[in-house]
N, C-alpha and C positions, 0 to 999 in steps of 0.2 A: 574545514567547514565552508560551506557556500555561502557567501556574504556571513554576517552576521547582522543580528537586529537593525541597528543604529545605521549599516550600511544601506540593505532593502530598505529602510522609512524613506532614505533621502534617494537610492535609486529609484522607485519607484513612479513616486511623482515627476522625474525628469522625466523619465520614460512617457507617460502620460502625455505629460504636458507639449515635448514634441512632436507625438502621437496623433494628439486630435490638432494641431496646429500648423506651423512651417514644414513638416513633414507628413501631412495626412496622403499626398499623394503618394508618398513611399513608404506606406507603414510597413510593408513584409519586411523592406530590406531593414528598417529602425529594428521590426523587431527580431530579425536573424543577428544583427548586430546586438543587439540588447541580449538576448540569449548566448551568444557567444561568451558574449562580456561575463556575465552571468555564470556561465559553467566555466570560463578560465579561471576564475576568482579561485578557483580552488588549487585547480593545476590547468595550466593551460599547454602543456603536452599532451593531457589528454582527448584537448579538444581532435586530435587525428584518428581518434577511435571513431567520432562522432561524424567526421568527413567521410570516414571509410563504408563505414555503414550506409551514409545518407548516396554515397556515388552508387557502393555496388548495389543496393537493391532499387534505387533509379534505374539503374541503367536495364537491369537486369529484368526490371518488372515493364520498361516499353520493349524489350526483346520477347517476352512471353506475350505479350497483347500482339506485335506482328506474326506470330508463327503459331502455326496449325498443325506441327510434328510432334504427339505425344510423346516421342523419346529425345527430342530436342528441349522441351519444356520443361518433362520429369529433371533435366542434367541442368537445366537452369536452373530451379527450384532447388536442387539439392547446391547448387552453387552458394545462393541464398540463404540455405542452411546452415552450410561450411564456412560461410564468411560469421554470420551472425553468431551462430552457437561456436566458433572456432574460438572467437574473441573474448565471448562470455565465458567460455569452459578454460582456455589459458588461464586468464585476470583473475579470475574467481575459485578455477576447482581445478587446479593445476598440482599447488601446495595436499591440498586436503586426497587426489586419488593415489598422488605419489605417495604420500606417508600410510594412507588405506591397503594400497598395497605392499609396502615394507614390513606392516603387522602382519600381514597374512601369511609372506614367506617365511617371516621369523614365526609365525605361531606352528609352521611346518618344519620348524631346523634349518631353513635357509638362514642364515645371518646377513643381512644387508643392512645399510642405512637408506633414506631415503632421498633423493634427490630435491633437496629446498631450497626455492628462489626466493629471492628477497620484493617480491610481487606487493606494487600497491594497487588494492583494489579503486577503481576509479570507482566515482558521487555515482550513483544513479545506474550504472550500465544494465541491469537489470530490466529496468521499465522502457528505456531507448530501444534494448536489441529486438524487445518482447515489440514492442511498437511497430518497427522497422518490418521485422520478418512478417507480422499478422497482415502488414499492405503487401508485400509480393505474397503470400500465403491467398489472401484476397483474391488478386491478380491472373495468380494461376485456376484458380479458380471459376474466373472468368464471373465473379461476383461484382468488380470492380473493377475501370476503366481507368488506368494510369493514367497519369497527368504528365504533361509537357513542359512544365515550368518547372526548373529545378530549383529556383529561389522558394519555390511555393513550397515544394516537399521538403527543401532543410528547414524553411520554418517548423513543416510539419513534426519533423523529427526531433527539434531544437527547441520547442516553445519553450520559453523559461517557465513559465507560469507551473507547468505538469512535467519539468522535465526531468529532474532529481526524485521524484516519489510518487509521479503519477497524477492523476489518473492515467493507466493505459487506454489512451485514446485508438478506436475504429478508425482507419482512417476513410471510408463512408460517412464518419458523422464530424470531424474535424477539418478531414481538406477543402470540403466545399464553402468552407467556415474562411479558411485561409486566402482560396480564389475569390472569391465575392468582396465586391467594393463592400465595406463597412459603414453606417452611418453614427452617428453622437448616440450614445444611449440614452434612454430614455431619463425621467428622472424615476421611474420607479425601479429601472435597474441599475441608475446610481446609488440611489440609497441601500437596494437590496448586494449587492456587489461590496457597499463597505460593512453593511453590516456583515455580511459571509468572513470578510477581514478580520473585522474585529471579535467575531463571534473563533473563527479558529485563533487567532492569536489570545482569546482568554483560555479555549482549552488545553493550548500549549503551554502558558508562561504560566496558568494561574493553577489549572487541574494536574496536566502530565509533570511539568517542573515543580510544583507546588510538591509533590508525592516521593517525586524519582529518588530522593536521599533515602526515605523509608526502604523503599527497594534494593535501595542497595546495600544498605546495612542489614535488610535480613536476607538476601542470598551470598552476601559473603559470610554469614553465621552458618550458613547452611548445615555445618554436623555440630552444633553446640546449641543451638537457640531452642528455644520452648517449641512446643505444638504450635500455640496464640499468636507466637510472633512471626513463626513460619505461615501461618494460614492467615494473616490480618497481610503478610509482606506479598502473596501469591492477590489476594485481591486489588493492593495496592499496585500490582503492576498490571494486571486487567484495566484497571482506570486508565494508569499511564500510558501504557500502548496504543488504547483505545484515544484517549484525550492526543495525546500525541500525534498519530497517524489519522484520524479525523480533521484535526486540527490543521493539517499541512494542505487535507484537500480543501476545506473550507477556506483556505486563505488561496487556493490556488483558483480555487473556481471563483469567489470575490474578484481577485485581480482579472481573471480571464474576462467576465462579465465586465470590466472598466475598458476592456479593450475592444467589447463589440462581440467577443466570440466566448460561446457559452460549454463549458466541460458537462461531464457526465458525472451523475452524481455518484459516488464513491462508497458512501454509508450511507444506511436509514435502518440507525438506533440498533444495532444487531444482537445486545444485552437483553434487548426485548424480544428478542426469539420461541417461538414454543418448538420448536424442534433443530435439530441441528440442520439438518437440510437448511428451514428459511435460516440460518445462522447464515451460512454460507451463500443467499441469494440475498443478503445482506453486509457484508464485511468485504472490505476491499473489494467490491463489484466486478471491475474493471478486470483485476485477475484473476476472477472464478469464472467469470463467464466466456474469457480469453482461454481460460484450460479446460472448459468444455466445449467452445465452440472449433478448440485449434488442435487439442490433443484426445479428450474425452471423445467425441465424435471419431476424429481421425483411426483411434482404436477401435473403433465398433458402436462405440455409447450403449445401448440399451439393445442392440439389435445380438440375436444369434443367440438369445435365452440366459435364463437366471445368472447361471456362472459365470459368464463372459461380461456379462454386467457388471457383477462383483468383482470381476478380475480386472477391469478398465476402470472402475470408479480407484480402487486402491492406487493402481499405477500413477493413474492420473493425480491424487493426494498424495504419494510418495514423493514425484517428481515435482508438486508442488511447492513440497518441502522444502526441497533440496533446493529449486527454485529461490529459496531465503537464504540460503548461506552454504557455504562449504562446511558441514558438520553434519556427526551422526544424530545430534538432538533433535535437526529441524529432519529428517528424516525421521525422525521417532516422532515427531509434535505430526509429520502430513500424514504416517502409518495411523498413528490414533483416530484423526479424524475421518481417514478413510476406513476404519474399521467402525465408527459411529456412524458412517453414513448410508454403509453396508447393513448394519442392524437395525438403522431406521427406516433404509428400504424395504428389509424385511419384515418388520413389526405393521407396517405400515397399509392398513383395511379397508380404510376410507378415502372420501377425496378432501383434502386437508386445503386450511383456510390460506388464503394468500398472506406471504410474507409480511407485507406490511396493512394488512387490515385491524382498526382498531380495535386495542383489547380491553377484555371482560373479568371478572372477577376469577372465573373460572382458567383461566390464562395462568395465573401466580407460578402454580407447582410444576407446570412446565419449562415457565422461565428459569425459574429456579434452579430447575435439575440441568437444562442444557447449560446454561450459565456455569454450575460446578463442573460437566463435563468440560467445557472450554478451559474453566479456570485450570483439571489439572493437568491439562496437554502444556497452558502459560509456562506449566514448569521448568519443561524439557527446552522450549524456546529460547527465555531467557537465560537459565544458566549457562555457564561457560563451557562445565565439560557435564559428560556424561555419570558420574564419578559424584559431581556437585549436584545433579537435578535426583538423583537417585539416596544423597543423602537427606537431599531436601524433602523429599515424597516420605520417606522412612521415618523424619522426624514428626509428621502432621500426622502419619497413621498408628506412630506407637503414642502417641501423644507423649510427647518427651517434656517434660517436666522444665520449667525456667521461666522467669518475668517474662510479662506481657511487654510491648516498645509500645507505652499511653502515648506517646507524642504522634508514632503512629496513626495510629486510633483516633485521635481526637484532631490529624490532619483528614485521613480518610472519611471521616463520616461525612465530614461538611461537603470537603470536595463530592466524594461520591452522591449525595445528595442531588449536589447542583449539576451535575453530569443527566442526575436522572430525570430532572426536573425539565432540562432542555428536551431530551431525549423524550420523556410524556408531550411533551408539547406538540413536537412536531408528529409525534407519529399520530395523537387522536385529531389533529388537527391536517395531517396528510400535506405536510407544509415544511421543507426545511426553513423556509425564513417567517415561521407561524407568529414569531416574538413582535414581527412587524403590522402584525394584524390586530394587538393589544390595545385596547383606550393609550390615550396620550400618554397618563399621570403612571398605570403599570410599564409602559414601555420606556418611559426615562426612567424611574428606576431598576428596570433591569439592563438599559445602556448603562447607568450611574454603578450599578454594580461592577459590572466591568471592566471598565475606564478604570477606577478606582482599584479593582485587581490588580488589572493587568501593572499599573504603575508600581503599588506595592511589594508584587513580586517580582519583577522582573531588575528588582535591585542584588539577585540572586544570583548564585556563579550560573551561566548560560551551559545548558543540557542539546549537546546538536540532535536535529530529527532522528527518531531509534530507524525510520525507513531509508537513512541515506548511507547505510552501510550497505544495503541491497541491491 
């Protein structure tokens, strides 16, 4: 795990503190040091993943800005591919195509074994590589005018802040963040920056950690346990995910904002969705609109009529998927949703309201139903095998007879509540930091709330981010 709690509290204000001080004229280099520091904590061999990336697509993105030879460029670009996706596809989906293939020849009478490395997946190589390739992707493009400073672009690559889970940062809307002298923040981005802190660290320690034990006691029941306890354990990890991986970007965008440089926002309230579409122009931002603008496009997007539409929105959710892990489940969780997005382009008459405009009474039964749709893709996600998520489905639809898990239940409701309560807030208020907007006396007691959680629970065994296996 990448630091832990008690480590981040005390790194961070160092950091800080030499930041805006004895060190303001050299923040990049503090903070390339700081981010180093930061991603060794875990493994620091794999800090060379992180070099290799940052030199070849340097190097490789000012050779495409000097040349004007469409077949010199296209061989660069694929260079950039091969280095980036070579890295990610070893690390990551090396284990998972070899054994993919060893079924396939034994399901034909070839007998073989599969060729298995004892591979650790490096924190984060997912959101780095996806970051890295979308700036020379940019570049060739000629969208985007490389930078010369290569301190500037390993920060780029390296922020600690987004570096394990994101946001996958533009680098159009981060590097100019990175060249530019910095000034002291303001105090209303002081305040707004720790509250974003405090606000994710309550939905990780208090809501995601608060729940995760229920979760895991009903997917490991997965073929014995009740209907109740399987469909109360499927919503309990909805929370979790959600609280969890929200929770990392609000603490990431808080810290970022303490440094002068402002991230993108990640979520806005995606539970509140009336269709799957705004689902997804809501939930991890950063990489829905990276697999439309990088690969959905690149395939066609919308152009060359109905099917091909259909055929590149699937792709594009397929490889989504798999984008989450080496397994056929997260491949079955990108299939479902591109096969919802597919049906909801097709159902779809009118011109529908924007994702995040606020909602009306009439809104409920939409939420509802995409919410269950999301909820039963959660399945296939978080189970382990294929085997598990498919016992799991089977138990909620025969309604399989067994005790309710109360302690569940009566964790879930409250947290769920206060998830949604934040979540109302900002979205009719159009405000992720709306809680700051409150008269005095509601807004310490909803800091009082917190503070207060967050201490109480986080006397609990520590749950690492669910997004830093990605």
């Amino acid at each position: 795990m990448v630091f832990n709690s008690l480590q981040y509290a005390l790194f961070l204000p160092l950091v800080f503190v030499l930041y805006w001080t004895v060190l303001r004229k050299h923040q990049n280099k503090l903070l390339l040091v700081a981010s180093y520091v930061f991603y060794g904590s875990w493994d620091w061999r794999f800090l060379s993943l992180i070099w290799i990336s940052t030199i070849a697509d340097y190097t490789i993105a000012r050779a495409l800005a000097r040349s004007d030879d469409d077949k010199i460029r296209r061989r660069l670009m694929l260079g950039s591919v091969g280095v980036n996706l070579g890295i990610l596809g070893f690390f990551k989906y090396f284990n998972f195509f070899a054994d993919s293939a060893a079924d396939l020849l034994n399901s034909v009478g070839l007998e073989t074994s599969p060729a298995f490395l004892g591979i650790i997946l490096p924190v984060g190589i997912s959101f780095y590589t996806f970051q890295t390739l979308g700036y020379t992707i940019d570049v060739y493009r000629r969208d985007l005018e490389p930078t010369d400073n290569l301190l500037d672009f390993a920060v780029y690559v390296a922020f600690f802040p987004q570096l394990v889970a994101g946001p996958i940062e533009r680098a159009k809307r981060l590097l100019p963040q990175i060249e530019a002298q910095r000034s002291l923040p303001r105090q209303d981005d002081i305040f707004s920056g720790i509250f974003l802190i405090l606000l994710g660290l309550f939905k990780k320690v208090v809501i995601a950690d608060g729940i995760a034990g229920s979760v895991n006691e009903a997917f490991a029941r997965a073929e014995t346990a009740g209907w109740v306890m399987l469909l109360v354990g499927v919503y309990a990890f909805a929370l979790q995910i959600y609280g969890d991986f929200s929770g990392y970007s609000n603490i990431a965008r808080g810290t970022s904002r303490l440094l002068g440089i402002e991230l993108m926002v990640n979520f806005e309230q995606p539970y509140l969705s009336r269709n799957i579409t705004h689902f997804w122009r809501t939930w991890h931002i950063s990489l829905s609109t990276w697999l439309r603008d990088y690969l959905y496009i690149t395939l066609g997007g919308n152009r060359g009529g109905v099917n091909k539409t259909y055929r590149n929105l699937a792709l594009t959710m397929l490889l989504g998927g798999l984008w989450h892990g080496a397994s056929w489940n997260f491949v079955i969780w990108g299939g479902l949703h591109g096969v919802y997005l597919i049906a909801h382009r097709f159902m779809r008459h009118k011109a529908p309201k924007k994702a995040t405009d606020p909602l009306v009474a009439s809104d409920i039964l939409p939420i509802l139903a995409t919410f269950h749709l999301v909820c039963l893709t959660w399945i296939f996600f978080r189970a382990e095998t294929f085997g598990q998520a498919w016992s799991y489905l089977i138990g909620i639809l025969s309604f399989r007879s067994g005790a309710p898990d109360f302690r569940a239940i009566s964790l879930l409701l409250p947290l769920g509540l206060m998830m949604l309560a934040i979540d109302l807030t900002q979205r009719q208020l159009r405000n992720q930091t709306a809680i700051l907007t409150w008269p005095p006396i509601r807004k310490g007691l909803a800091f009082g709330v917190m503070v207060v959680g967050i201490i109480v629970f986080s006397g609990a065994a520590q749950v690492p981010f669910i997004y830093f296996q990605f």
